[in-house]
N, C-alpha and C positions, 0 to 999 in steps of 0.2 A: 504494500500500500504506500502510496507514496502521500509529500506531504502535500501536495496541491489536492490530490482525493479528500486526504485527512480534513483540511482548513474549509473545502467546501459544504463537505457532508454533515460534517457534526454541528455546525452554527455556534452559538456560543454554551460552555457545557459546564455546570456547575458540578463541584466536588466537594460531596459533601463528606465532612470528616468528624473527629472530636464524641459531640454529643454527653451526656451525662450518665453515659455506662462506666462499669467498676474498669471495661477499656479502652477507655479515653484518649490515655497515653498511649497505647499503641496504636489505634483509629489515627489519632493528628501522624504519629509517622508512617502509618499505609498510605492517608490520604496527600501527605507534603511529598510522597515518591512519586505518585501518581500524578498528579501537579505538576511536578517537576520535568514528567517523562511526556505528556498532553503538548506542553510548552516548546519543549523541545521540538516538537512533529510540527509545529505553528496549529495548535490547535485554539480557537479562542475559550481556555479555560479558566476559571477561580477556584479559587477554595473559600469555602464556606463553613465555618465551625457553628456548628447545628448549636442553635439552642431556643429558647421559645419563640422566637421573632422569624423563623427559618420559613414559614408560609412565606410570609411578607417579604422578605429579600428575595425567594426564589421570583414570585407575581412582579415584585418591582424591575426585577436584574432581569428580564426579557430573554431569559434562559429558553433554550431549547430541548435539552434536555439533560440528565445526571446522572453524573460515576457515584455510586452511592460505596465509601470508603469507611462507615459507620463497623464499630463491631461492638456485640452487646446488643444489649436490650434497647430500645428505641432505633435501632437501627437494622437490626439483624433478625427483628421477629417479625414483621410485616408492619408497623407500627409508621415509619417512613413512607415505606410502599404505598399503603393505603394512600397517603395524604399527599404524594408526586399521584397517584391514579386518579384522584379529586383535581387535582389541577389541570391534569389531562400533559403531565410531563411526562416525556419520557425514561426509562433509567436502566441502568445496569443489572445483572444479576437476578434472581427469580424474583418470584410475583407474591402477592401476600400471602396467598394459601400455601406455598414452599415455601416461603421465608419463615411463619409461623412454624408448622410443623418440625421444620428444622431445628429449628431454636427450642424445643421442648424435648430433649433428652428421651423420658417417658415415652411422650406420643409415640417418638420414631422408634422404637424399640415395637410398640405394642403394633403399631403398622407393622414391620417387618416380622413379626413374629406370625401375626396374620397371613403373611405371604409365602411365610415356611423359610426365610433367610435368616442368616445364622448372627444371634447376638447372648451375649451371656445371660444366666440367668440372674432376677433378680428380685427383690420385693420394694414396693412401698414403705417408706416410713412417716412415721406421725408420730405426736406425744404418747398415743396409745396403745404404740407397739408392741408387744411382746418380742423382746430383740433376742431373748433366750431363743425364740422358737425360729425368727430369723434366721438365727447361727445356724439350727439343727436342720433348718429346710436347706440352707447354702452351702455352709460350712466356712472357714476363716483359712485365709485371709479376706475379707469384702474390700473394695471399693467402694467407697461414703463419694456424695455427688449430688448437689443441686441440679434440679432439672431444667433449669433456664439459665444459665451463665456460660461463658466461654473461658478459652484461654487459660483451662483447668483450675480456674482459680474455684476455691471453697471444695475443693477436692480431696480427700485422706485415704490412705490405704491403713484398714485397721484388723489385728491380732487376735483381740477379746471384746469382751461384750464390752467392756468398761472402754476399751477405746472409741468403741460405735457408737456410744452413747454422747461421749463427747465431740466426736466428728458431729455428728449428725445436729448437735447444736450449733453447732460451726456452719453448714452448709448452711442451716436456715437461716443464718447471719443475710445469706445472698437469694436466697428464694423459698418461698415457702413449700414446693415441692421436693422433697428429697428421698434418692434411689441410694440404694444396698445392690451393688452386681457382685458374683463371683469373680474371685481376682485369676484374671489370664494372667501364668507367667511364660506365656511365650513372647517372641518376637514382635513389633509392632512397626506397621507400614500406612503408608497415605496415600492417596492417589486422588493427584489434581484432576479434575473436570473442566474441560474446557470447550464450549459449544457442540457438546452433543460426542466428544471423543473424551477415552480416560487417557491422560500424560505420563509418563515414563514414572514405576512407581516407585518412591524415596524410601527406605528403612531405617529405622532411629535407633539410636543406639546411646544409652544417655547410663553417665558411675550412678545418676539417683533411683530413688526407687520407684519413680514413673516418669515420662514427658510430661514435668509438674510445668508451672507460670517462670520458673528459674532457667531451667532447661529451655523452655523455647524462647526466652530470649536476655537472658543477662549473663548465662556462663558460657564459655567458647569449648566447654569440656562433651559437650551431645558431638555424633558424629551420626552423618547424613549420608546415605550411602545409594548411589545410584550410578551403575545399576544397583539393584537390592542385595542379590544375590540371591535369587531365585531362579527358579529353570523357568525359561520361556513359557513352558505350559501354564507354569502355577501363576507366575506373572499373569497372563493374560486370563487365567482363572480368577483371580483378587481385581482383576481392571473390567473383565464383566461382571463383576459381582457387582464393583462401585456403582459404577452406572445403572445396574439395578437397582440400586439402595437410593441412589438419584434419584430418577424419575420416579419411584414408588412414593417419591415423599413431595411429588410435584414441583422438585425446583428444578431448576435452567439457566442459560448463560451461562454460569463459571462456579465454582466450589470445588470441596476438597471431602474427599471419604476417609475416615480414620478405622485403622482395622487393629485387633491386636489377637493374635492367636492363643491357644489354648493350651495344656499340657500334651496335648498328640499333635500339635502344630494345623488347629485347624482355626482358619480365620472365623474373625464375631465383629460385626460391626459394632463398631462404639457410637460416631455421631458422624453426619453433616453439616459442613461448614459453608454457609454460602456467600458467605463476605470473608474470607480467608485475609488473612495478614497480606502483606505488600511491604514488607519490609528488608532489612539487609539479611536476618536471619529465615524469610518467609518459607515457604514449604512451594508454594504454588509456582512463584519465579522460576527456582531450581529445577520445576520438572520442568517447564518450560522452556530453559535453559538446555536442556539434556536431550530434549523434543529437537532443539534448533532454533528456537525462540526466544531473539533477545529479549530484554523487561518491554526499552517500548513497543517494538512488536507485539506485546502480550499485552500489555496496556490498550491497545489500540482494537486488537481483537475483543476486547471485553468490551470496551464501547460498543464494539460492531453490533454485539448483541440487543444492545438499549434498537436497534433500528426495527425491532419487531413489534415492536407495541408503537411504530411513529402512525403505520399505516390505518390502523382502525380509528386511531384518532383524528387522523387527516379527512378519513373519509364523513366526519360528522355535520 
């Protein structure tokens, strides 16, 4: 795509970033790469750090339409979506009913368990839990986890009852929903999506005791391995899996499937991401990268996306 296509097509394209999720801080540097990489192609871009005035600046700023660089809540559960769909703007990345579902841990789990695709097992938790009986339906180690948050954060892997107990107050710090899964101690892999193909799939390898909020992005000690080191087959077994883990939860555009295996090495979906990071340590870049796709190039392809929702609305 060259940049005279780019500068035509897109009109002027706001980026929205920031917002008032627990990630904030990483949203402003997905969305200042993104920004950075628009500019560069002479795209007429901004950045916009979302916050309650963000109708109003979009109506005012004669936008055409938006790289939506949001992660978290307000941004990442259809909560945005909705309100660029009220406007009649166009944007980036899936639509409200995949943004939502995505963003609900639970949900997707209870979707794909319905569809017969493989995710660990897990219970509910509440104040009124019986965590004794938890244990004895799972077993320990668990995995403690708010069902609406990203970026692992409010996430514990716990031993004993007494740790679950306190995880779990912990999570609810961050959402009132909170999941108990059995702990996979295998191998854990990702695989970018990017309009309607999965990208070359990254394997993580981190000294902690999970791809915790540290590990993806403040220590230089995780190590990203791609190829994976998987045989072709399995490879392209875990890349139509993603994509069915994809589409089953109705998002599109662009995102990222996180898998993490089992004690016989068999993959479990964890979650979909559909506003993935865009940062120096990102996941999505690097498959992109390893695809043959520079950042702007991938940057530009995810705009491309925003062009399907221009039509229906052109035609009103």
């Amino acid at each position: 795509m060259t940049r005279r296509m780019a500068t035509e097509n897109w009109g002027k394209v706001a980026v929205l970033m920031g917002g008032r999720s627990a990630e904030r801080e990483i949203s402003l540097k997905s969305g200042t790469a993104v920004l950075e990489a628009l500019l560069r192609q002479g795209v007429d871009a901004q950045g916009i750090d979302v916050g309650e005035r963000v109708l109003e600046q979009l109506s005012r700023g004669q936008f055409e339409r938006a790289f939506i660089a949001l992660h978290g809540r307000g941004g990442e559960d259809g909560v945005i979506q909705g309100a660029l769909e009220t406007l009649g703007l166009p944007y980036t990345g899936s639509g409200v009913l995949g943004s939502a579902l995505a963003m609900d841990k639970l949900r997707s789990k209870q979707l794909w368990r319905g569809m017969g695709l493989p995710t660990a097992d897990f219970s509910v938790l509440n104040e009124g839990t019986d965590l004794a009986l938890v244990v004895a339906n799972l077993g320990l180690p668990l995995m403690v986890k708010p069902a609406r948050e990203g970026s692992s954060l409010g996430m514990r892997k716990v031993d004993s009852i007494e740790a679950l107990r306190a995880a779990y107050r912990e999570a609810m710090a961050f959402d009132g929903t909170v999941i108990a899964e059995q702990w996979l101690p295998g191998a854990e892999y990702t695989a970018a999506i990017l309009t309607g193909r999965a990208l070359p799939l990254i394997g993580l390898e981190t000294p902690r005791i999970f791809y915790d909020f540290e590990a993806k992005y403040l220590t230089d000690t995780t190590r990203y391995l791609c190829p994976c080191g998987l045989s072709e087959e399995q490879a392209q077994h875990l890349q139509a899996l993603a994509l069915q883990a994809f589409q089953a939860l109705g998002a599109s555009g662009w995102g990222r499937v996180d898998f993490r295996c089992d004690a016989q090495a068999r993959p479990c979906l964890l979650e979909v991401n559909t506003v993935p990071g865009m940062t120096a340590h990102s996941l999505v870049p690097m498959a992109a990268q390893a695809a043959g796709i520079e950042f702007d190039q991938l940057v530009l392809q995810i705009l491309e996306s925003s062009l399907e929702r221009s039509a229906p609305q052109d035609g009103r």
